[in-house]
N, C-alpha and C positions, 0 to 999 in steps of 0.2 A: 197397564192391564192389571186388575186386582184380581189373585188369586186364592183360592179358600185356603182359611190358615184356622188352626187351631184355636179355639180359645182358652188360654191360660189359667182362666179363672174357674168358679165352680161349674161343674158341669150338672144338667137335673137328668136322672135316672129314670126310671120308669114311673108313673104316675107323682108323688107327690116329694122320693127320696131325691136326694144331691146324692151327685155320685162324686165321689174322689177321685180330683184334676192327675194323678199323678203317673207316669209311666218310666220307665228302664230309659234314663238318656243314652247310655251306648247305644243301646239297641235302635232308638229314633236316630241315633248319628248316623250310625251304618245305614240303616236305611233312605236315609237324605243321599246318601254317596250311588247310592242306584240309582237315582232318578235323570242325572246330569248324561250318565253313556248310556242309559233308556232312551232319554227325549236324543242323542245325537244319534246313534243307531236306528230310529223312525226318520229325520231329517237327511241322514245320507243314503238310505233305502230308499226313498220319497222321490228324490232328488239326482241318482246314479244316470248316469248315460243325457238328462237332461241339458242343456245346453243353455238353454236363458234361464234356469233356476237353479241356486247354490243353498246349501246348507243354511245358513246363515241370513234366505230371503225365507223362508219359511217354518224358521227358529219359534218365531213368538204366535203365530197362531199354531201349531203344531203342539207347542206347549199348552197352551189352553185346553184344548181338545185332549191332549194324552191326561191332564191333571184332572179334565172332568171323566174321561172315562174310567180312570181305577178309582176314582174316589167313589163312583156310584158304584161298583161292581166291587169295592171294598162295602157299602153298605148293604148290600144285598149276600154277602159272600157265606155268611154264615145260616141263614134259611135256606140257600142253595147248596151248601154242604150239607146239611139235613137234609134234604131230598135226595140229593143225589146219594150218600149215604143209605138210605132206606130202598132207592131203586138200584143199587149194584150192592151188594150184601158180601161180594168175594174182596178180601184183603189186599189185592192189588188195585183194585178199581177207588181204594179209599182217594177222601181228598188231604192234600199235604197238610197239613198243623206249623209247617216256618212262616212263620211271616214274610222272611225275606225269600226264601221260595215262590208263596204264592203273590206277593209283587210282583215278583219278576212274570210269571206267568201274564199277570194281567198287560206288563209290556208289550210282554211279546204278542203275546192279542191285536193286543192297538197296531201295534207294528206289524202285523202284518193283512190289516186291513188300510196302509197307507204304503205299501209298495207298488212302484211303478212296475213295468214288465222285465224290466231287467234285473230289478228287486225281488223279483220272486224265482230269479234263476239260482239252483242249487249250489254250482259252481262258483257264483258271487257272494252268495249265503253265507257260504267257507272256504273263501278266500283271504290271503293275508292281505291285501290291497284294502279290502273292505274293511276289515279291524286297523288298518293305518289311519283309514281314513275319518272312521270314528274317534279314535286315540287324539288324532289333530282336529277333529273338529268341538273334542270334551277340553282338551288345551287351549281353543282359541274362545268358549263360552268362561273359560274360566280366566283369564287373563283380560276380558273384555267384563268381568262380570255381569254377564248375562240371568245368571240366576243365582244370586248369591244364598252360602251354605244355611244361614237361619231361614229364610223364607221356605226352601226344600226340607227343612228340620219342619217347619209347621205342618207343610202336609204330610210330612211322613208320621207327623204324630196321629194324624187323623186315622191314616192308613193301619198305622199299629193298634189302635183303641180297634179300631173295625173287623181286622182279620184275625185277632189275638184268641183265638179258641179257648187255650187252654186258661189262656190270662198267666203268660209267665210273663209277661215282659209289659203289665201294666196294672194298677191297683183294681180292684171290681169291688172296692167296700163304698155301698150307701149309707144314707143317714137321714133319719129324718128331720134334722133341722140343723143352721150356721153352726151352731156351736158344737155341737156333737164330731159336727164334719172337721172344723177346727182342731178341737182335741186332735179329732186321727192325725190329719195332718201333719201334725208336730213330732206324731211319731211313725208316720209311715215309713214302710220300709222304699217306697220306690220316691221320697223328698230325695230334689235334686239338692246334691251340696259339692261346694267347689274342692278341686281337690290341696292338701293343704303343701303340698311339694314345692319351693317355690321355685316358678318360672313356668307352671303348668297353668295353663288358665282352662282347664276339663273338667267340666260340670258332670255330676256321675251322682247315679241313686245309690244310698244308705245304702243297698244291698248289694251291691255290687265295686263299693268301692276299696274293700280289701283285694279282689283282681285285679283292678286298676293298679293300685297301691303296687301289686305282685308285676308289672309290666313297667309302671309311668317313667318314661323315659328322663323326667327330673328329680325321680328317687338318688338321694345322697348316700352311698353306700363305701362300705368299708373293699378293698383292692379286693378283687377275689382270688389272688394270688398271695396277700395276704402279707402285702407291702403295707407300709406307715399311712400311706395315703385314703385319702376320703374322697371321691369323685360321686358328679352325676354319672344315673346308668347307662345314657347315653354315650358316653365318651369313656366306657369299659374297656372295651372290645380296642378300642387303638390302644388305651395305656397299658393292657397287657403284653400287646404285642412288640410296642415303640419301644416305651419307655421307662416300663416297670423293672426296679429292681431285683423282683422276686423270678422275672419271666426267664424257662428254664432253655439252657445253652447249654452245646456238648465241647467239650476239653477242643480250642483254636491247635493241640497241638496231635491229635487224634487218637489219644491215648482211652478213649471207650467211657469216658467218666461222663456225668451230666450232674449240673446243681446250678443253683441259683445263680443268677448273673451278676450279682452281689457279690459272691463268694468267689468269682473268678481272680480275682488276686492272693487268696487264700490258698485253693488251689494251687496256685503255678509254683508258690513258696513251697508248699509239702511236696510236690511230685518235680520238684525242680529236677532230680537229677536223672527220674525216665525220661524229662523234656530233655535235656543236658544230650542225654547218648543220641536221642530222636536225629538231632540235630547234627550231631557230632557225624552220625550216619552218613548225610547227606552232604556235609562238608568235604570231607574225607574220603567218603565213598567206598571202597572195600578195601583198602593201603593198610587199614586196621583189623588188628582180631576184635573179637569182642572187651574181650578182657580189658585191652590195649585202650580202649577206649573208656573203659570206666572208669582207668586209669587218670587218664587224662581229662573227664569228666572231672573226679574228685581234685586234680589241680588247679583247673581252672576255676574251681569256685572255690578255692582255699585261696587264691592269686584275688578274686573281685572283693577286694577290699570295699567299696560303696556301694555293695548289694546291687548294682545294676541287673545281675541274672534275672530277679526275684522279681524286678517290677517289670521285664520284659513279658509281656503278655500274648503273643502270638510270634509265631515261627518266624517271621521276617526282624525284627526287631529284635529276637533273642540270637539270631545266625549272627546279626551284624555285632552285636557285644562282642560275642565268641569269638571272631574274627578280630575283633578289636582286642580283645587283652589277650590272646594268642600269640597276635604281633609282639606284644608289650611283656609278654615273658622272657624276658634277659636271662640267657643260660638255661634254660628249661628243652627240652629236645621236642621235637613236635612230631617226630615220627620214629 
């Protein structure tokens, strides 16, 4: 089945001008991603409580019919905001100016002159069953590709050129002849161009592609912890968390401190002998004064001859040293 697609090339304007082909590709993407759980939400309204008919038997003429209905009420949509406009005059009564708003309006339309009787019960309307059931049936058009994303890009371009009131999200410059049209062309602001990140294959308008730039998920950026590292911005979010060595850790031995996780063996060196007593504490348990024990702190690390304390880095590891060369003090008193 052939469906209306955009044409890419010059388009003619009113009487003798070319209009310029060019529109906001975000904005036709996003709007392409509405059209796939539109047409599955008319198919399983259509379809609910039915027993010889599934989603998926009345896919493709469903389709036809929802692409012809907003494309014609996309081309009439703007003489009918004029009127309607002129005939309700209070600020509530306006018609919306999103495109992707008034899309969705025209779904819902179509959809709900393709509901069965069970399809027009409120109850199933807004129900979670109902949104499962569209969810799996937008999952199984997209894995069957049923309607693949460029062919839904084509009419949603149409749809954007159509309903685009204000003209943000598409060019409205004419010209009266090739070459003039040309010229703009090259320097419009809505020329799609790729974006230059690599591993991004997202076509995005001149104007819009410093926000991209500000999101693309295969922007190369510097750690934002503010490690040595270069990463895409996609795989930020884990390396800060995992594996960075800037990402920040509170003192293994609970002594209230926090720094880089880098510096944790820096750390343990400097505050060795508040870890030393910490420990000493829990060993010992109350047999000691305080004192008694800071005492015995300071022998013990006068006694580890190969810095073993220093590079013990959390409380089990540094008990068992202590333990170990406590044993190993020949003639030294332990209590």
């Amino acid at each position: 089945m052939d469906l209306p697609v955009a044409d890419p090339g010059t388009e003619r304007g009113e009487g003798p001008l070319l209009q310029c082909p060019y529109c906001d590709s975000e904005a036709m993407h996003k709007l392409a991603q509405l059209l796939l759980p539109g047409l599955a939400a008319v198919c399983v309204d259509g379809t609910t409580g039915d027993l010889f008919r599934k989603p998926s038997v009345v896919a493709v003429d469903l389709r036809k019919e929802m692409v012809d209905y907003i494309v014609q009420r996309s081309e009439t949509f703007i003489a009918d905001a004029l009127i309607e406009s002129e005939a309700n005059q209070a600020p509530e009564n306006e018609m919306p100016d999103d495109p992707f708003e008034i899309v969705s309006i025209f779904m819902d339309d179509f959809s709900s002159t393709k509901r069965n009787i069970i399809g027009h019960v409120s109850g199933w309307l807004l129900s979670d069953s109902r949104e499962d059931k569209i969810d799996d049936f937008v999952q199984e058009m997209e894995m069957t590709k049923f309607w693949p994303l460029d062919r839904r890009e084509a009419i949603a371009e149409v749809l954007l050129k159509n309903v685009d009131i204000k003209t943000k999200f598409h060019c409205p410059e004419k010209y009266e002849n090739e070459e003039r049209l040309a010229d703009h062309k090259e320097q419009c602001s809505f020329r799609p161009v790729t974006c230059p990140n690599d591993g991004c294959r997202a076509k995005v308008s001149v104007r819009c592609m410093d926000d991209h730039d500000a999101a693309c998920p295969f922007k190369v950026l510097q750690c934002e912890q503010n490690c040595e590292k270069r990463l895409l911005r996609r795989d930020m979010d884990r390396h800060c968390v995992t594996v960075c060595s800037m990402r920040p850790m509170k003192c293994p031995f609970s002594c209230d401190s926090s720094f880089p996780e880098r510096d944790l063996e820096k750390h343990c060196s400097e505050f060795l002998q508040a870890h030393l007593l910490k420990v000493l504490k829990v060993i010992h348990k109350k047999v000691h004064s305080e004192e008694e024990l800071k005492e015995l702190a300071q022998k013990i690390e006068k006694y580890d001859e190969h810095g073993k304390l220093a590079k013990a880095l959390d409380a089990r590891p540094l008990t068992n040293v202590v333990k170990d060369l406590e044993a190993k003090m020949k003639g030294e008193p332990l209590s």
